[in-house]
C-alpha positions in Angstrom: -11.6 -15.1 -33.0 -10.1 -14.2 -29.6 -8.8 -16.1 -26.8 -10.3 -14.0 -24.5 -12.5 -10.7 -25.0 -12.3 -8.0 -21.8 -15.6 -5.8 -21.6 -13.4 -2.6 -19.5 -10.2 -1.1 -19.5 -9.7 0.0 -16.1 -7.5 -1.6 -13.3 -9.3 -4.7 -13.2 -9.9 -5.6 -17.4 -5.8 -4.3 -17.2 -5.0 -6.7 -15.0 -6.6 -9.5 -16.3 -4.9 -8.8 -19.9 -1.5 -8.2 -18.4 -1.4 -11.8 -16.8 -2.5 -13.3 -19.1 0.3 -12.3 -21.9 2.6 -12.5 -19.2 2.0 -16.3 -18.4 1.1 -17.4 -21.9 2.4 -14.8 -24.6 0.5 -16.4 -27.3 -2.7 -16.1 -25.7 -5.1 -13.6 -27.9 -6.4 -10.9 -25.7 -8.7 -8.3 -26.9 -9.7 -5.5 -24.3 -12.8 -3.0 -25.1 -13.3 0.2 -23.4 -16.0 2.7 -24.3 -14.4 5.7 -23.0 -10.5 7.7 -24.2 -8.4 7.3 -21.2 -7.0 9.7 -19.4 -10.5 9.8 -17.3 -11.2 11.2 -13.7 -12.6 8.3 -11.7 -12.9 7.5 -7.8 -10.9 4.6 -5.7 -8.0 6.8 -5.2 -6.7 4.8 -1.7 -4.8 2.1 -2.3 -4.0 -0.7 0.5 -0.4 -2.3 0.8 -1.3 -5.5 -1.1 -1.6 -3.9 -4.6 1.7 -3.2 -4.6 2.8 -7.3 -4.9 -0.2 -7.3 -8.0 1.9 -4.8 -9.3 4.9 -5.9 -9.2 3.5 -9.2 -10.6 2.2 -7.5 -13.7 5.6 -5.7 -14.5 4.4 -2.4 -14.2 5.2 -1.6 -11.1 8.6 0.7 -12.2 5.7 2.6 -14.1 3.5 3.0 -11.4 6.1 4.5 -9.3 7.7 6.6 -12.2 4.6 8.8 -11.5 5.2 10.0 -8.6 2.1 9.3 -7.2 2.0 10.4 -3.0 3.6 7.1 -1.0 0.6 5.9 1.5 1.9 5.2 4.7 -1.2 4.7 6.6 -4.6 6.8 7.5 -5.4 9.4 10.0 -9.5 8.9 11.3 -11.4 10.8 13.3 -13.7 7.8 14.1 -14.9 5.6 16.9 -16.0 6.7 20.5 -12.8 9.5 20.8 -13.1 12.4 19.2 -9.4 12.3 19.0 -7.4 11.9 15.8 -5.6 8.5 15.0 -3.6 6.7 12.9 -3.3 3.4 11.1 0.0 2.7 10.0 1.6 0.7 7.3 4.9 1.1 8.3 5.9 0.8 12.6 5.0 3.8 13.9 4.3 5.6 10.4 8.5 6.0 9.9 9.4 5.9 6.2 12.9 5.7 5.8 14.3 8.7 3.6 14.9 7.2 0.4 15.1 8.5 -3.6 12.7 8.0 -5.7 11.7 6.1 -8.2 12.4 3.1 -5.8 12.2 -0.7 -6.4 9.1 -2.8 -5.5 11.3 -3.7 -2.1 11.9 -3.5 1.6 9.7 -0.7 3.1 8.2 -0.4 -0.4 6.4 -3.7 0.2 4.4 -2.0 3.4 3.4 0.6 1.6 0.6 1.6 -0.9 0.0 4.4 -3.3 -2.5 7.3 -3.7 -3.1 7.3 -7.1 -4.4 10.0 -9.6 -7.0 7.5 -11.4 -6.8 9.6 -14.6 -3.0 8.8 -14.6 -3.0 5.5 -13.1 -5.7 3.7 -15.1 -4.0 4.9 -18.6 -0.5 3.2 -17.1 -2.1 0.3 -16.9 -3.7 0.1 -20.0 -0.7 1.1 -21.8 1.0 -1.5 -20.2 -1.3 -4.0 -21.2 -1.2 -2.9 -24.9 2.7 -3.1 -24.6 2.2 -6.8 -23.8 0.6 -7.5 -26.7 -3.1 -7.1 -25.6 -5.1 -5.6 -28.4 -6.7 -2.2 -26.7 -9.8 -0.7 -28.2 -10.5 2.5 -26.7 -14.0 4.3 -27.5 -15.3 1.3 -28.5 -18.9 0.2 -26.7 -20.4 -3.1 -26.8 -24.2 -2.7 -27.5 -25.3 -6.1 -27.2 -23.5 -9.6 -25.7 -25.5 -12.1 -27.7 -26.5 -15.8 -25.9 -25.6 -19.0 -27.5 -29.2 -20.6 -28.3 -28.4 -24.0 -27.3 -27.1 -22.8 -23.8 -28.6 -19.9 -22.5 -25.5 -19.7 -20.1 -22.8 -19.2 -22.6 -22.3 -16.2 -24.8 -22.1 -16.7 -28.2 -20.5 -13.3 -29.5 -20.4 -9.3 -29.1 -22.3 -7.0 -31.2 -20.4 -3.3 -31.1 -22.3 -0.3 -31.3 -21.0 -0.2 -35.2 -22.9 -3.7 -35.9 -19.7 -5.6 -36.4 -19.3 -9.3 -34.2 -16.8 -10.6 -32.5 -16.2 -13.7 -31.2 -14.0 -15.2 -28.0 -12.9 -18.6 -26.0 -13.2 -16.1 -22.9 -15.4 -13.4 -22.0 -14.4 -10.5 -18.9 -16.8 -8.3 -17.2 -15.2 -6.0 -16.2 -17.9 -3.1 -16.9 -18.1 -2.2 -13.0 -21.1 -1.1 -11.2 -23.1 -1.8 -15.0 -22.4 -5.3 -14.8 -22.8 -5.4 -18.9 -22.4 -9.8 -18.4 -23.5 -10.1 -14.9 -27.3 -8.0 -15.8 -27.2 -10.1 -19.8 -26.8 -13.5 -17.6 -29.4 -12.3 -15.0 -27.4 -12.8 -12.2 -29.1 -11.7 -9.3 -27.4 -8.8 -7.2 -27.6 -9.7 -3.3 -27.6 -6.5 -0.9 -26.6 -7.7 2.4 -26.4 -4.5 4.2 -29.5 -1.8 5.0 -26.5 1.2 4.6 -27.3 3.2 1.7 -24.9 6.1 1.3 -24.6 8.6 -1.3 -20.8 10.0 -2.5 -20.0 13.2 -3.3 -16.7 14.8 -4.5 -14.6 17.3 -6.4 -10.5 17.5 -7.1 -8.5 21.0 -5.8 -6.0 22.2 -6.4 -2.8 23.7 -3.9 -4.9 21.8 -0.5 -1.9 21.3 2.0 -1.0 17.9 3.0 -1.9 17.1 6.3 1.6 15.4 7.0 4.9 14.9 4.9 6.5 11.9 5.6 9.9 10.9 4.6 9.9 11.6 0.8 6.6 12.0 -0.9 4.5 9.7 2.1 1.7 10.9 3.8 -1.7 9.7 5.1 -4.9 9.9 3.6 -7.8 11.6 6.0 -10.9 10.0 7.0 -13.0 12.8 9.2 -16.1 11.8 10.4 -19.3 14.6 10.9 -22.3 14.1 12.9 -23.7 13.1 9.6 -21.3 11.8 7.3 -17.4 12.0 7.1 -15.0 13.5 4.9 -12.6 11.7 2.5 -9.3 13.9 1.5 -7.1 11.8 -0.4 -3.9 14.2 -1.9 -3.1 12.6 -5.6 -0.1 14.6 -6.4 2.3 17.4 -5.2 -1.0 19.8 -5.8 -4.5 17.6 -6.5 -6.3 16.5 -4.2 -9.6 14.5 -4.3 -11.7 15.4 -1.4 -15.2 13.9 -0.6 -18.4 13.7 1.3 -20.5 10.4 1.9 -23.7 10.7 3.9 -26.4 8.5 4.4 -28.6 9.0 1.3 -32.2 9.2 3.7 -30.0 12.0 5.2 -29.5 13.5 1.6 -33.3 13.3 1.1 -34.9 14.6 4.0 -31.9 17.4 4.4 -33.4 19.0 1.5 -30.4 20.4 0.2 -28.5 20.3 -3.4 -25.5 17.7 -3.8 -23.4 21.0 -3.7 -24.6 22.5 -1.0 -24.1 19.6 1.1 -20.7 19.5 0.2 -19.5 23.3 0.5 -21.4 22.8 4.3 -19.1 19.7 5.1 -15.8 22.0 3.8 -16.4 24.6 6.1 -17.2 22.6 9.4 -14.2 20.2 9.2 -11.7 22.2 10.8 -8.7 20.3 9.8 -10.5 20.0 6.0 -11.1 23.8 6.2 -7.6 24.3 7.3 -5.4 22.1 4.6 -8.2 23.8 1.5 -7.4 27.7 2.8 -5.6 28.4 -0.1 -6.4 25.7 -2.2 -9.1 26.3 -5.6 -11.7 24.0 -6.9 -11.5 22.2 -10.3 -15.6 22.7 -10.1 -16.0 19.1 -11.2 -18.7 18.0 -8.5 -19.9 14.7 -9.0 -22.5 12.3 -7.0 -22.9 8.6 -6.9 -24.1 5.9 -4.8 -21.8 3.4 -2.8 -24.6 1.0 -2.0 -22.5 -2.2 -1.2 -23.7 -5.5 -3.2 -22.4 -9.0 -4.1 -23.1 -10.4 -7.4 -24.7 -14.3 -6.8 -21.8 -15.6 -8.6 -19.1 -14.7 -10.6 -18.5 -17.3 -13.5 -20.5 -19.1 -16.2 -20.3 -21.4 -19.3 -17.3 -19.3 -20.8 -18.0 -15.8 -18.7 -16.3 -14.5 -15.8 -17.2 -11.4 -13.4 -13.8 -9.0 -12.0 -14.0 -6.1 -10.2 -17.1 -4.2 -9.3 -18.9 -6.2 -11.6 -19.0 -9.1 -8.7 -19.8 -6.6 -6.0 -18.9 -3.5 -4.0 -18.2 -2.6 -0.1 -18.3 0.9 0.9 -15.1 2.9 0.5 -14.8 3.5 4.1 -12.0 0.8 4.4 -10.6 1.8 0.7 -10.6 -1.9 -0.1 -12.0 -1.5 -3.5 -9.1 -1.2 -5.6 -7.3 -4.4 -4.1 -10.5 -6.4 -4.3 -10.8 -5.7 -8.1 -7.0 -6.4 -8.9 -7.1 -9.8 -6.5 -10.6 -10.9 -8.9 -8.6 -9.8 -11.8 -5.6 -12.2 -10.5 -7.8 -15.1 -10.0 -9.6 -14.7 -13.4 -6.3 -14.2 -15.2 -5.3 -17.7 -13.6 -8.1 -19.2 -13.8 -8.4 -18.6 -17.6 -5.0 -19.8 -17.9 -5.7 -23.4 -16.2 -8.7 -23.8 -18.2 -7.0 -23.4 -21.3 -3.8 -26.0 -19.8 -7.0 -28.5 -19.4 -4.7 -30.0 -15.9 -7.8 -29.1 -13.4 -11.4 -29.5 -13.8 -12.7 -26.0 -15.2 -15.7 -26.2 -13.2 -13.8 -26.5 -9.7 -11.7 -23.9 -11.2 -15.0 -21.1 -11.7 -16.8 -22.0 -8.4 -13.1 -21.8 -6.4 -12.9 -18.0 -8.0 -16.7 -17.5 -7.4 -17.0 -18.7 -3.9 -14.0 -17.0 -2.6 -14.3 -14.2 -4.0 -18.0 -13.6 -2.6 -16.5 -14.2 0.3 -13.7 -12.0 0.5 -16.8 -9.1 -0.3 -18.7 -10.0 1.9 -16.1 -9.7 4.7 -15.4 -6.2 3.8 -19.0 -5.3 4.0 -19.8 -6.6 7.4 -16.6 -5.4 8.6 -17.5 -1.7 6.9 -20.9 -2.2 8.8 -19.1 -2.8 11.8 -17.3 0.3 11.5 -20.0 2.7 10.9 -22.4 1.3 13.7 -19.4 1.1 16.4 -19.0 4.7 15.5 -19.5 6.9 18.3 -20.9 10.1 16.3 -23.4 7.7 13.7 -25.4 6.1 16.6 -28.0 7.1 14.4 -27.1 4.1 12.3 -27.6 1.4 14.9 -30.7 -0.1 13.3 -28.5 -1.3 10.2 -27.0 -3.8 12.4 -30.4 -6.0 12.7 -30.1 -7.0 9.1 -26.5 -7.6 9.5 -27.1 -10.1 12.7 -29.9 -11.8 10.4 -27.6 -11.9 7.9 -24.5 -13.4 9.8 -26.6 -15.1 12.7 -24.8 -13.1 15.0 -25.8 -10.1 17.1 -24.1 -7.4 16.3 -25.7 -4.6 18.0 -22.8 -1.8 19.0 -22.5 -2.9 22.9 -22.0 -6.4 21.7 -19.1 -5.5 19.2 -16.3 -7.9 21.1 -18.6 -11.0 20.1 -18.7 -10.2 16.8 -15.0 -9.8 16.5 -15.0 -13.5 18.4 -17.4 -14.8 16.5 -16.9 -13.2 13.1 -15.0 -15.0 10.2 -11.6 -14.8 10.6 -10.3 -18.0 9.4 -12.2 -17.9 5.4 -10.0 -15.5 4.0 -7.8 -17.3 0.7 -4.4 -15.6 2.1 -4.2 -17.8 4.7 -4.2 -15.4 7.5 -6.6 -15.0 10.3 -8.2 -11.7 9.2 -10.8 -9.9 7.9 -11.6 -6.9 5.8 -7.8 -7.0 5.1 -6.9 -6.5 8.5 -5.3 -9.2 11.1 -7.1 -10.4 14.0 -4.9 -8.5 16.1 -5.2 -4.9 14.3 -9.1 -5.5 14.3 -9.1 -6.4 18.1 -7.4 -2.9 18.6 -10.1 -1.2 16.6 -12.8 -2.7 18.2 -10.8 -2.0 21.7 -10.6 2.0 20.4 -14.5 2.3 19.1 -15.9 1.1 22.3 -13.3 2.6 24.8 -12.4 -0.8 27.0 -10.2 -3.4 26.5 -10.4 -6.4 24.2 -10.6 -10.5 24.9 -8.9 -13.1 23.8 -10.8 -16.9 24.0 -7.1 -18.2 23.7 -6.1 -16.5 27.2 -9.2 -18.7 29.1 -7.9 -22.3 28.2 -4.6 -23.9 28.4 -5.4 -27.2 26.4 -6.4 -27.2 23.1 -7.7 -29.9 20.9 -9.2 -30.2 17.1 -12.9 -30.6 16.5 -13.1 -32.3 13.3 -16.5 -33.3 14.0 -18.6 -32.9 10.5 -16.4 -31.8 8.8 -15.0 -32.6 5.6 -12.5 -32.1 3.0 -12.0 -30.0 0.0 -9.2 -28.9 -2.6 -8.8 -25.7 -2.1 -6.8 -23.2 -4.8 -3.3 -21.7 -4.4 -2.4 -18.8 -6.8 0.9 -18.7 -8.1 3.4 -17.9 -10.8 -0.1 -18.1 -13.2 -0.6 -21.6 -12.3 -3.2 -22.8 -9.4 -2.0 -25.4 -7.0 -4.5 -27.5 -5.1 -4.2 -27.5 -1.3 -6.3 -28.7 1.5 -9.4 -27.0 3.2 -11.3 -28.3 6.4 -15.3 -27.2 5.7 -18.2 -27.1 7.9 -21.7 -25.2 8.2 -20.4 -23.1 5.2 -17.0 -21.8 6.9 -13.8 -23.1 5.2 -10.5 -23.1 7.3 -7.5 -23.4 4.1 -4.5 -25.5 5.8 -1.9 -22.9 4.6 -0.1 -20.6 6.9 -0.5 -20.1 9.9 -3.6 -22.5 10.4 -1.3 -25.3 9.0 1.3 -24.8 11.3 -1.5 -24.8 14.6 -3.5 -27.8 12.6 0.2 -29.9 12.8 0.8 -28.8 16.2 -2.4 -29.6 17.4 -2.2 -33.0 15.9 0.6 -34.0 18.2 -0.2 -32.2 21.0 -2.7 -30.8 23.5 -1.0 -29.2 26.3 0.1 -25.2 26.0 3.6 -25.5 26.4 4.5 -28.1 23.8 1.8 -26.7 21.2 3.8 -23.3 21.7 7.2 -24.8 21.2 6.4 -26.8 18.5 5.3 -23.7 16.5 8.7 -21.9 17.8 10.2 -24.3 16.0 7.9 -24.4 12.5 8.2 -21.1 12.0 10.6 -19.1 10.1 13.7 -18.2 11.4 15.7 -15.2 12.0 14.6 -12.7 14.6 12.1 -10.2 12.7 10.6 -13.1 10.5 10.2 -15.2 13.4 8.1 -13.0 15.7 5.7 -12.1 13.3 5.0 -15.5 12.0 5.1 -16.9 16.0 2.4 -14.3 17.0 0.2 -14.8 13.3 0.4 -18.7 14.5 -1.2 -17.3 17.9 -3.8 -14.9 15.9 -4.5 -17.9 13.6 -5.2 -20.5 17.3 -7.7 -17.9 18.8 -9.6 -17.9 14.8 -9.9 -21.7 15.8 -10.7 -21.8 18.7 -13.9 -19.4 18.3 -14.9 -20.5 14.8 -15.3 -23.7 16.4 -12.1 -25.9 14.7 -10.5 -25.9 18.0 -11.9 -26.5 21.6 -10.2 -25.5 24.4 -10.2 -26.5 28.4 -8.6 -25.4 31.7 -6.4 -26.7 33.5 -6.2 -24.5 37.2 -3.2 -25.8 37.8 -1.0 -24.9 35.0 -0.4 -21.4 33.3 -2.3 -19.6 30.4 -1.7 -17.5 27.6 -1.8 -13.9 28.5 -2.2 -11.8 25.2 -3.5 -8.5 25.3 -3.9 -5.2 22.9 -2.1 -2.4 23.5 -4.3 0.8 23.7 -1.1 2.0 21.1 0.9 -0.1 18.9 3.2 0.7 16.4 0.6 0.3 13.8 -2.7 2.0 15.1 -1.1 4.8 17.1 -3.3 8.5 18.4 -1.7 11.3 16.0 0.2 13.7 18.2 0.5 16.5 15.6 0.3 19.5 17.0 0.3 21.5 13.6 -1.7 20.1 10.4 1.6 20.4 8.0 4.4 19.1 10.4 6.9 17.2 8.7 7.2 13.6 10.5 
């Protein structure tokens, strides 16, 4: 008998298993994988927020011991320019010289990995096992066997050997086969018409496109009249490269996975370039990135992490973060279940229903980047289903009011974003796809008051220190607005005031002091206002005679900037 059994050993079944000995180091934690790690496997592009999962887990020293290439942002051919961008996690891409291995601080904390999964997925397992989590490698479940009085609880494991085993707990964490999540018949909800096919192979001795400080660089994201390119470099000499085309276009092209690929290689100039005199490790595989969201994520005594609850194309490289945050919330959620101090069922259906949410986010907002794409107008039709999805039209030349419209404020983190990005970086997206400058409601009004009309009020979940706090949430017409953050601080403002000025000094004097700090929480208060005021929580009104906010988006900021590389291997 187990506390909890884990059906996966990879980022997200490691995760799970490393919070939960590190917040209760009693609790019984078996993990089962069916494969021998090391093992090639794709999600190589990390995004900045992993890092603080890490560094939660303890193994971020580990992590960083291997060397892995620092991520300081992306470079994309994308959008209406055929020009070459960036997207930086760092102002203006500038990593400060520093040794490595470093500490889980300072510019370290902007910054992401690239990560060898073959490597990276064994760390964490290890880890795990060095926390006291029993690790069975090669081991496959064959069946998961239903309790008979409740066909929504399982009762035990069968292993491919015959033996049973038995658990409090049980993790998906099985990916894309869903091992639980298909058992359970949880339906699988496709909310996007893209269907794209993957394909990719590691080399060896490809050039990095940029060196940056000591080991940073940025990933490549090249777009084709067809498809676009991945190149990813892993270490100081592999590099995963990939193509991802529609997969009608695969179809009616006629041509082998292989052959597909070789032609992308050679009409990428900047891919054809960095490969000259690089070899390939002839390890070509396919797969499809259809995006879907699992109908929910918890049962009886069952939970769904990582790509067991869902998937959104790779285009953002969101994956891994979304299958270490699920992994957090399970870990936690298990953990407050077993303290018995909330009720477990508010506990699963928090986890579910944000979660789903946080997915679905990252597919609209990867819809939204493939149909504002200048060179896939091909793909325009997808955006139909989208707008029937959403209720919002979404058709290319009405981009801007789907970045008004679309749901900024629902994200957990309390920030007004989506598809990890802030309001304002998405803004300057949108502003570069279509080639003319974004709007702000905010700037149109100069008095500002709540709309609490049908709405009501829900506990919403805090995740810290493995324990979950309970804060506030306003909820109407299936949006939820979390008071933390940012939308607390304009929610308190807005409660004592309705005029510009005194709503803007009132948050100059919530927010955090010290210069830095203080600037970018003032302006996330601003970014957080305009989520308000165009989800509907706030209304605004003019006043002719007084002044109004003027915000605007740089065409170049110090984190999306246009690459001015003249050469493909100039060191930064």
């Amino acid at each position: 008998m187990h506390d909890t059994i884990v059906i996966g050993g990879g980022p997200a079944g490691s995760t799970v298993g490393s919070l939960l000995r590190k917040y209760d180091p009693t609790h019984r934690v078996l993990i089962l994988e069916r494969e021998r790690f090391p093992r090639d496997h794709v999600g190589e592009s990390q995004l900045p927020l992993i890092g603080e999962f890490l560094d939660e887990m303890g193994v971020w020293d580990k992590v960083e011991a291997a060397d892995f290439p620092i991520k300081v942002g992306a470079t994309y051919r994308w959008g209406s320019t055929p020009d070459l961008w960036n997207f930086e996690f760092v102002p203006n891409g500038e990593l400060q010289e520093e040794p490595r291995p470093a500490k889980y601080q300072g510019q370290r904390t902007s910054t992401a990995f690239q990560v060898d999964r073959a490597v990276y997925d064994k760390i964490l397992l290890d880890h795990a096992r060095e926390l006291g989590c029993e690790v069975r490698e090669e081991t496959k479940v064959a069946r998961v066997t239903l309790d008979p009085t409740n066909p929504d609880r399982i009762a035990n494991l069968v292993l491919e050997d015959g033996s049973e085993i038995t658990a409090r707990h049980y993790v998906d964490a099985t990916g894309g086969s869903g091992l639980v999540r298909r058992t359970m018949g949880v339906e699988v909800e496709q909310p996007t018409t893209l269907r794209n096919i993957a394909i990719w192979d590691y080399w060896q001795n490809a050039e990095w496109a940029v060196s940056i400080g000591v080991d940073g660089t940025r990933v490549q994201v090249l777009s084709l009249g067809y498809g676009w390119i991945w190149f990813i470099p892993l270490g100081p000499t592999r590099t995963s490269i990939g193509l991802i085309v529609p997969a009608d276009y695969y179809k009616e092209s006629g041509k082998r996975p292989e052959e597909l690929y070789r032609q992308a290689m050679a009409e990428e100039p900047r891919v054809r370039e960095l490969t000259r005199n690089a070899q390939s490790e002839g390890k070509l595989q396919t797969t499809n990135d259809w995006s879907y969201i699992a109908d929910r994520l918890a049962g009886d005594n069952w939970f769904l992490t990582g790509d067991a609850c869902g998937f959104a194309d790779p285009i953002l490289a969101a994956g891994m973060t979304l299958a270490h945050a699920s992994a957090r919330e399970v870990a936690y959620t298990i953990l407050e279940i077993e303290r018995d101090d909330h009720d477990a069922q508010w506990l699963k259906q928090a986890y579910s229903d944000a979660h789903r949410r946080r997915i679905r986010q990252h597919i609209r907002f990867a819809d939204y980047w493939y149909t504002a794409n200048g060179q896939f107008r091909d793909l325009v039709a997808y955006t139909s289903e989208i707008a029937k999805d959403s209720g919002l039209d979404l058709a290319p030349d009405k981009a801007f009011q789907w970045l008004g419209t679309g749901g900024f404020a629902n994200d957990d983190l309390g920030q007004a974003s989506v598809g990890a990005y802030s309001i304002g970086a998405v803004k300057q997206i949108a502003q570069l796809f279509a080639g003319e400058a974004a709007t702000w409601k905010v700037n149109g009004y100069n008095e500002f008051r709540l709309n609490l009309a049908g709405v009501h009020r829900q506990p919403f979940p805090s995740y810290t220190d493995g324990k979950i706090g309970r804060t506030e949430a306003l909820v109407r017409d299936g949006r939820i607005l979390p008071l933390t953050g940012p939308f607390r601080a304009v929610y308190l403002a807005l409660q004592q005031n309705h005029e510009l000025a005194p709503i803007l000094r009132h948050l100059d004097r919530s927010v955090p002091q010290g210069r830095d700090v203080k600037l970018g929480a003032f302006v996330s208060c601003l970014h957080a206002l305009e989520a308000m005021v165009v989800e509907g929580w706030v209304t605004g009104k003019l006043n002719r005679k007084k002044p109004t906010l003027e915000l605007a988006i740089e065409r170049e900021t110090a984190s999306i900037r246009f690459d001015q590389s003249a050469d493909l291997t100039t060191s930064a």
